[in-house]
N, C-alpha and C positions, 0 to 999 in steps of 0.2 A: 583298831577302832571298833567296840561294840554296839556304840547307837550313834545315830545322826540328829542335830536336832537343829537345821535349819531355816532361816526365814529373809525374802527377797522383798522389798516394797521402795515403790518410786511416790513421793506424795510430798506434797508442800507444807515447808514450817510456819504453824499458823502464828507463832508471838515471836517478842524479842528473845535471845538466849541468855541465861543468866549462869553465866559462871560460878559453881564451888569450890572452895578446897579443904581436904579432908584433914585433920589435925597432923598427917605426914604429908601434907604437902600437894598429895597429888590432885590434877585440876578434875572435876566432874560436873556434867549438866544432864539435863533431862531436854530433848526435843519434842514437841506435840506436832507431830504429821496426819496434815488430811489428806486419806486416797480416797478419791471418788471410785464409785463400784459401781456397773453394770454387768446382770444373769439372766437369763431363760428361769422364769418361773415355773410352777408345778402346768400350767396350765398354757405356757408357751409363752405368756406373757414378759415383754421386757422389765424388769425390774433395776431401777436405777438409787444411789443412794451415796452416803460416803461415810467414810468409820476412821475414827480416833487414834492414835495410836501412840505410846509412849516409848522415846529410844534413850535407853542411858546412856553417853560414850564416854568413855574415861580418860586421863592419861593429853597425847599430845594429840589426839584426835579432840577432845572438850575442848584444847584451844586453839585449832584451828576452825572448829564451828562457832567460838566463840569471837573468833577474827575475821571470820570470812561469811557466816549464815548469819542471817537476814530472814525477818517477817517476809511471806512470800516465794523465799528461795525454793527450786524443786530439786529433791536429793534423789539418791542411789542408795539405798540402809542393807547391808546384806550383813544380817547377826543371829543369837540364837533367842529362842523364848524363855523367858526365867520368871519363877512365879516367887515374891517373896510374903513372906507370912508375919503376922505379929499379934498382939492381944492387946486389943481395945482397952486408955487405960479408966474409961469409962464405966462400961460394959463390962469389960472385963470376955467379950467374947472373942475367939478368933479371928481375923479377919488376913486375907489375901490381897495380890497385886500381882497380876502377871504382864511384863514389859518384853522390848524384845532390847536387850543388849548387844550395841555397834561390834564390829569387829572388822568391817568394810564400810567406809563413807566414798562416796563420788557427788559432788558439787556441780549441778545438768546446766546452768544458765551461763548462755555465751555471756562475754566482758562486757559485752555493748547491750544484753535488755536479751529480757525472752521474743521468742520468734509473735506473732499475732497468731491462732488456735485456724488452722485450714477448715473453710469450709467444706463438710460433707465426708468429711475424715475422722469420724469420732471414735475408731477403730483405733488406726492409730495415735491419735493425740491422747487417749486414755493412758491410764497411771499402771504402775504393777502392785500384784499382791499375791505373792505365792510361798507355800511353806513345805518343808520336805522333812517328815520323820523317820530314823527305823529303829525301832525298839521292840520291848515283849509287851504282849495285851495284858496290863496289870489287873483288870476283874473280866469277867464274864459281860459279855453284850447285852444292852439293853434295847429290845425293839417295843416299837408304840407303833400306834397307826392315828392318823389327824381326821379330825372331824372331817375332812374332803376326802378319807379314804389311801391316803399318801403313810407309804408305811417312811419309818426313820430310826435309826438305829443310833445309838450314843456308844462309844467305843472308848475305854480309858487307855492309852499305852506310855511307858514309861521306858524315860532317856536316859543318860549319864554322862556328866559331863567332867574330863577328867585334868587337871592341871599343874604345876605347879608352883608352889608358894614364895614369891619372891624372897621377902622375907626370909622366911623358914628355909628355904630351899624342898621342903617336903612336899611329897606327892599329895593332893588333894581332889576328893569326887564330890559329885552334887548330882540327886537324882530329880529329874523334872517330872511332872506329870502331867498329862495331856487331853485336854476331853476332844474326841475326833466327830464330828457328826455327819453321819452317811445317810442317804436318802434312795427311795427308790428300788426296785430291782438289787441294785449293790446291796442293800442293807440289807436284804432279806438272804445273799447269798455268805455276809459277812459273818449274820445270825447262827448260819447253819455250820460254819465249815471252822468258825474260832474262837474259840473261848482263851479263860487265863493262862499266860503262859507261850502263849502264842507269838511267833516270830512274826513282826509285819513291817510294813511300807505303807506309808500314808503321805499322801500330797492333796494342796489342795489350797483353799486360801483363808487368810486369818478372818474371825467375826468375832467385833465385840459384842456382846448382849447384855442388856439392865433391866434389872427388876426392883420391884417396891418389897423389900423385907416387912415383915411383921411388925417392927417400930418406927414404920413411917421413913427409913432409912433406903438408899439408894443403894443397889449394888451393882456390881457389873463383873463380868469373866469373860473370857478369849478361850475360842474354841477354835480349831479347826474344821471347815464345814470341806468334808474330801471328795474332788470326784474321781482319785484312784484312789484303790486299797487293795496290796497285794500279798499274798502268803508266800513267805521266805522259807527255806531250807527244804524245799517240796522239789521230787522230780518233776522234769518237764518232758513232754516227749517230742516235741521238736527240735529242742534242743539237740537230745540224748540219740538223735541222727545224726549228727557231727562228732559225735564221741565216737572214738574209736574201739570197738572189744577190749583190744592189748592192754590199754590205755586204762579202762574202766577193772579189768581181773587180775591187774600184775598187785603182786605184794608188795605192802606197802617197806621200804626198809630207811632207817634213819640215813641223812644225808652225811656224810664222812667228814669228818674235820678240815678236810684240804678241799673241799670243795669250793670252787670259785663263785664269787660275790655277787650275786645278778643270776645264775641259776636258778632255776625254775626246783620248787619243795616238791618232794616227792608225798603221794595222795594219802593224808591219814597220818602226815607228820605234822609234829608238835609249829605250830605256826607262833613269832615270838610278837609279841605287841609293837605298833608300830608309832614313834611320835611323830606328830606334826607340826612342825616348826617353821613358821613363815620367812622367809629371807628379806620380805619387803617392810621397813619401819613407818612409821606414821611420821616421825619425824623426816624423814626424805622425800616427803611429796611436794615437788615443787609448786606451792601455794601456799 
């Protein structure tokens, strides 16, 4: 696996669900989830809010939220971010959408009715929103500083998502791209130490943002606003105490054909792609 490109949110479906099916049949919907957001703003202040957010699921998971979700319901969406693109037939100008597409549903409401919200717990009776990427920084960083002095940095890095094709049986990729938005101390150290090209790890949590385009027209993007961001393939020296000399200076030599299955690669051999194949079906969920 060369890039990760995950996303965690807990958040209630605001309408009813409308079931699709695609000219081969297979079932598809779109969920609108509200997660409400509370952060520590630039200035200490709480800042509270809530953000939008589109999940496509396809397949036997669309009819199982089309059997069992409900205006109201609170879910578990654990899927990746996928941005799709098209040309206005208007305009004629580009235009984008980035969703995150299901690949894990969980259904949070006991049989008998949600609990009543605890007073003075708003810790934990809050929603989740967490996204995890690692891929390479596809442009060079951009830092700014905000009229209050607050530097921030915009970060592009791009994923790969690999699959494939029922149909066809052939192997298929799709590259994502990602705008990452760092604040802070981080950004400033993000600025200095990575440009394109760059191995990274970003976490953090999803935002949508809109703005008024030049024709009076709305738009909106999903950024990652990160408060990690870390440089991958770098020694470490704490680490690199637990490594052993022998370990670290022995030559590297190919592993032999009769070598048993579960053995550990010797350092600087050829490592072969690895797939991941879920054992568990959507159609087996007892619900």
């Amino acid at each position: 696996m060369y890039s990760y490109n995950r996303v965690q949110i807990i958040g209630y479906q605001t309408q009813p669900v409308e079931l699709r099916q695609t000219p081969s049949g297979t079932s598809v919907t779109d969920l609108n989830l509200v997660v409400p957001y509370s952060f520590t703003g630039e200035k200490g202040e709480q800042i509270q809010g809530k953000g939008f957010h589109t999940v496509t699921l396809w397949g036997p998971m669309a009819d199982i939220a089309n059997q069992f979700v409900r205006a109201g319901a609170q879910l578990f969406i654990s899927g990746r971010l996928q941005t799709d693109t098209w040309e206005d037939q208007k305009s004629g100008d580009r235009r984008s959408k980035t969703k995150i597409v299901a690949l894990d549903m969980i259904l949070l409401d006991p049989r008998d009715g949600k609990l009543p919200a605890p007073e003075g717990a708003s810790s934990i009776a809050n929603c989740a929103n967490r996204v995890d990427v690692v891929g390479n920084v596809s442009r060079d960083p951009e830092l700014r500083t905000t009229g209050s002095g607050q530097k921030v940095l915009t970060l592009g890095v791009a994923t790969n998502d690999r699959w494939k094709d029922k149909s066809s049986g052939e192997d298929r990729e799709r590259s994502e791209f990602h705008n990452v938005v760092i604040w802070g101390d981080l950004a400033e150290e993000v600025n200095t130490h990575m440009k394109k090209g760059t191995r990274v790890y970003a976490s953090g949590r999803v935002q949508t943002r809109s703005w008024e385009a030049q024709d009076g027209s709305k738009r909106y993007t999903i950024e990652i606003v990160a408060d990690s961001v870390l440089l991958l393939g770098v020694e470490n020296s704490v680490a690199l105490e637990s490594i052993s000399a022998e370990a670290t200076s022995a030559p590297a030599e190919p592993a032999p054909a009769s070598e048993k299955k579960g053995e550990p690669v010797a350092a600087g051999a050829s490592v072969p792609e690895v797939k991941y194949t879920s054992e568990i079906k959507a159609e087996d969920l007892p619900f």
